[in-house]
C-alpha positions in Angstrom: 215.4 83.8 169.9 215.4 85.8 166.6 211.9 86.3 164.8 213.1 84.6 161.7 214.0 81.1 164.6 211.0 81.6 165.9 209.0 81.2 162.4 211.3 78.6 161.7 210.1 76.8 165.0 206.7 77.4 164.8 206.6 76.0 160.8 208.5 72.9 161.9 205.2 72.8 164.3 202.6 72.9 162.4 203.8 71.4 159.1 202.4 67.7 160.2 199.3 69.1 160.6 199.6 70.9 157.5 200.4 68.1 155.6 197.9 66.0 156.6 195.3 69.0 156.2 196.3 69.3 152.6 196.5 65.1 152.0 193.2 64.3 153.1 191.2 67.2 153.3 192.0 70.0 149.9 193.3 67.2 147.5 190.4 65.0 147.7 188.2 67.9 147.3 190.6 68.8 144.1 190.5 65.0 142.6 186.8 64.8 143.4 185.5 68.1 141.4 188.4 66.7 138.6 186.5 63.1 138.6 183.6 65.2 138.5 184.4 66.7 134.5 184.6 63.5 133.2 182.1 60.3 132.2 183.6 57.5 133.9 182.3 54.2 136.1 183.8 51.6 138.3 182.5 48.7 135.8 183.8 50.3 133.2 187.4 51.5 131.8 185.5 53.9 129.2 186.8 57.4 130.6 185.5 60.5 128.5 185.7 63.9 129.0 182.6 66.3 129.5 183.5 68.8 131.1 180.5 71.3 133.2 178.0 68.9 131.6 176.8 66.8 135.0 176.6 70.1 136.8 174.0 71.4 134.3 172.2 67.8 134.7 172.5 68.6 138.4 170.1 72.3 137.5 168.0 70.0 135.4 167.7 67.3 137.9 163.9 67.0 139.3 165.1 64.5 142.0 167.6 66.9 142.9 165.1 69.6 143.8 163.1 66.6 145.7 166.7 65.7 147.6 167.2 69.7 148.5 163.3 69.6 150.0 164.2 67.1 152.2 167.2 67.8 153.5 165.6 71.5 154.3 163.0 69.7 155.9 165.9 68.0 158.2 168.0 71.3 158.8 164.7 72.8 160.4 163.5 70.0 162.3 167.3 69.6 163.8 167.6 73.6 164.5 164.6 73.5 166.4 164.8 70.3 168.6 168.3 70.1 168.8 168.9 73.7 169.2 165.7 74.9 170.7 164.1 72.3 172.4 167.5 71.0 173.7 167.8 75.0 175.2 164.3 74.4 177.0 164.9 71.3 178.4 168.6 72.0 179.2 167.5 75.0 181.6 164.6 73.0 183.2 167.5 70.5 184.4 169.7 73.6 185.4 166.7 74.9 187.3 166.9 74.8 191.1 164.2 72.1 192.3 165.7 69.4 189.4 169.5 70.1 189.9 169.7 67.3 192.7 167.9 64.7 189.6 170.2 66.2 186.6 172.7 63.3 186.9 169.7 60.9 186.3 168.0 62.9 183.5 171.2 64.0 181.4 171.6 59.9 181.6 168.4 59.2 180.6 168.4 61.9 177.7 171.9 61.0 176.1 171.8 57.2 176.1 170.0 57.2 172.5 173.2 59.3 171.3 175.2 55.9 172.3 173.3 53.9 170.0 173.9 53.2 166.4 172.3 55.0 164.0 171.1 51.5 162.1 169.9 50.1 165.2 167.6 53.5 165.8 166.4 53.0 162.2 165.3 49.3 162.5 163.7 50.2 166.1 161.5 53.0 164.7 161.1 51.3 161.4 159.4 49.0 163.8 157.5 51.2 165.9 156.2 52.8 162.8 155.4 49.3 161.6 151.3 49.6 161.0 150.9 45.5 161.8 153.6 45.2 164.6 154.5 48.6 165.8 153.0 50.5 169.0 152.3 53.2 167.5 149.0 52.7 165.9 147.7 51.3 169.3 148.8 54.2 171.2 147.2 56.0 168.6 144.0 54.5 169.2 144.0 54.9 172.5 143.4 58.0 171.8 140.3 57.9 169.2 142.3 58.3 166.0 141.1 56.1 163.2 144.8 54.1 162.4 143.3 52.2 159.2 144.9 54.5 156.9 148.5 55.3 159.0 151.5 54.3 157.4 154.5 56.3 158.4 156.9 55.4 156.3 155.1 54.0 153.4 153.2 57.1 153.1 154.9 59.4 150.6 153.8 63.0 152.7 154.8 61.2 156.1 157.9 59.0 155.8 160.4 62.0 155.5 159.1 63.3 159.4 159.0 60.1 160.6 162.7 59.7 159.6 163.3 63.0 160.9 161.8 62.5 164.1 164.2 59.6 164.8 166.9 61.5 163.9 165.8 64.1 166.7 164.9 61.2 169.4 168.3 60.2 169.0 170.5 63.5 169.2 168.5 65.7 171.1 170.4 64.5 174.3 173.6 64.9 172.9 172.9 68.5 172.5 171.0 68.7 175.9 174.4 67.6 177.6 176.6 70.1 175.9 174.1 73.1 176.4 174.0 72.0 180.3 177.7 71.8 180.5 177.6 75.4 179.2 175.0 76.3 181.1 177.2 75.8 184.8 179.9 77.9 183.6 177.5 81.1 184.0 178.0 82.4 187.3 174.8 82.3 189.8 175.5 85.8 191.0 174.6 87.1 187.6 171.2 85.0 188.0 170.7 86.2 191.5 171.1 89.8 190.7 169.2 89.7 187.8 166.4 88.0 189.9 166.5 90.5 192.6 166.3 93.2 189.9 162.5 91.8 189.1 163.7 89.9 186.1 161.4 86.6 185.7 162.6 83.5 184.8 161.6 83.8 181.1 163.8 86.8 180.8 166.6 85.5 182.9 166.9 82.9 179.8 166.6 85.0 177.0 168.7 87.6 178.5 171.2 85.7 180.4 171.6 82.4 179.4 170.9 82.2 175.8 173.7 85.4 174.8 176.4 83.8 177.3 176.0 80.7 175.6 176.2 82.1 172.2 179.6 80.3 171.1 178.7 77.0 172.7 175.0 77.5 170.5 177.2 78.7 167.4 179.2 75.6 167.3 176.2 73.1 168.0 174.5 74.8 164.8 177.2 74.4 162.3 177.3 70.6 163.2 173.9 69.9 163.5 173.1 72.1 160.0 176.6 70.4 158.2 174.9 67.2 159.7 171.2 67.5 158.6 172.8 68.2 155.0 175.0 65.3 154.6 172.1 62.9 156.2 172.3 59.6 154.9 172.5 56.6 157.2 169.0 56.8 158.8 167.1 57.5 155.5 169.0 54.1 154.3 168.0 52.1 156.5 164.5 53.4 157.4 163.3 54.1 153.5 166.2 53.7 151.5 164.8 57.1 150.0 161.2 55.7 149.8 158.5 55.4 149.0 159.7 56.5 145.3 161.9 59.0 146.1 159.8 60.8 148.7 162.9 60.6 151.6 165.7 61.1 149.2 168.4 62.9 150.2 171.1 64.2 148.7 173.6 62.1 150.3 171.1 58.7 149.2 171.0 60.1 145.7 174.6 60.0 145.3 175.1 57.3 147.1 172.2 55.4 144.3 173.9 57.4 141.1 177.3 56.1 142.3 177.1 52.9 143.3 173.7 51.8 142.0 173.9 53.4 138.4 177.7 53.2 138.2 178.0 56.8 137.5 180.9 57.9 139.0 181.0 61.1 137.0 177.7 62.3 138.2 177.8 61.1 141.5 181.2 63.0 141.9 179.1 66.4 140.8 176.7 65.8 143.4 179.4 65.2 146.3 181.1 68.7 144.9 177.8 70.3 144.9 177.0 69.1 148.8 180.4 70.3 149.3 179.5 73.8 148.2 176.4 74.0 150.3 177.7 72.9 153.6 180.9 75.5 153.0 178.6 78.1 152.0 176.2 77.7 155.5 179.4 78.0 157.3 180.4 80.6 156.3 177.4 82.2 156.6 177.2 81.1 160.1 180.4 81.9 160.7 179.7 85.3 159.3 176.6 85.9 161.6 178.6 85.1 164.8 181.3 87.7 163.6 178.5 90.6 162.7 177.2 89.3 166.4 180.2 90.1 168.1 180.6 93.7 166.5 
């Protein structure tokens, strides 16, 4: 087959996916930054022109700022329990006197992932509850005076208690995947490195961690993407309370857009979350590329 057939063949191939790429992925990013230059509502057939104007309410914005601290505060928690601590635990089950019990654990630690995400919010909204949850009393059981805790309706707590359901839930997820990964590393590279005097500490930080550096890579996009479009579990736990101490950004737009009826606005905030999440990927992306070299 010529070379000219075979580009023939191959764009007859990938045109479907093509089309659909550009259909539901670029031209709603197009229309959306376009809705996003004009004053418009759903209510309302009143559509003006404003051009760059929401996106220098978005500089101005205080709640903005407020939105960006918390969704920081959910890209670090996630990087470090669902990267970190899902590393830690993930080797402990790959160790040798737990491998006959891994089956069990990596059930036990991925059920949550199963769940929905609104049925984790009302259980932990509950737990945190300081008349009917068992939190206070475990609390007490260890000396701490409870009269004053209130997770959630406490403006410097809710947004880590929201977090830390977030974690409880996806942690396993991770813990799987990072296993997986983790038995595709040969054990003659562990047993020589162990006869060489290397301790288990090193083995990991040496061995396992850099052969896993794709699988890790991958996980980190998501869970960062993730932690910046956060939305369901704030709704339902705070609905970005108390006052807007746990709003997000996602929260915000969804309250400017459906809430306030301002389409216009809400549009510049989805372009602007669009922005950030392309912009950590391709600094991520860039990382794992200066990595490689």
């Amino acid at each position: 087959m010529s070379r000219k057939g075979s580009r023939k063949t191959a764009f007859i191939y990938l045109a479907p996916a093509m089309i659909v790429i550009i259909v539901f992925l670029y031209l709603p990013i197009i229309l959306n930054f376009m809705n996003s230059l004009y004053k418009w509502g759903a209510m309302s057939t009143e559509v003006k022109w404003v051009g760059f104007k929401y996106y220098k309410q978005l500089v101005e914005d205080d709640t903005i700022r407020v939105a960006l601290k918390n969704n920081l505060v959910f890209v670090i928690t996630s990087v470090v329990c669902q990267i970190g601590v899902s590393l830690v635990i993930s080797a402990v089950l790959e160790s040798k006197f737990l491998r006959r019990w891994q089956s069990f654990f990596r059930t036990i630690y991925f059920i949550p992932s199963l769940l929905m995400i609104t049925v984790t919010g009302i259980t932990f909204k509950m737990l945190y509850s300081p008349t009917i949850g068992l939190l206070n009393p475990v609390l007490e059981l260890f000396g701490v005076n409870t009269s004053n805790v209130d997770i959630l309706g406490s403006a410097k707590t809710a947004i880590w208690g929201v977090a830390a359901a977030s974690q409880w839930q996806f942690i396993g997820y991770t813990v799987v995947l990072f296993v997986v990964a983790m038995q595709s590393i040969s054990d003659d590279i562990y047993e020589a490195a162990e006869i060489d005097g290397a301790s288990g500490i090193q083995r990991f930080f040496r061995i396992t961690v850099p052969l896993m550096k794709n699988t890790i890579m991958i996980n980190m996009i998501i869970i960062i993407t993730g932690a910046v479009r956060v939305y369901d579990e704030v709704y339902v736990m705070t609905n970005g309370g108390p006052g807007r101490a746990t709003q997000t950004l996602a929260t915000y737009l969804y309250q400017v857009g459906f809430k306030n009826d301002q389409m216009g606005y809400a549009s510049a905030i989805a372009f602007f979350v669009f922005i950030i999440t392309f912009i950590l990927g391709l600094f991520q992306m860039k990382g794992y590329d200066l990595g490689d070299d």
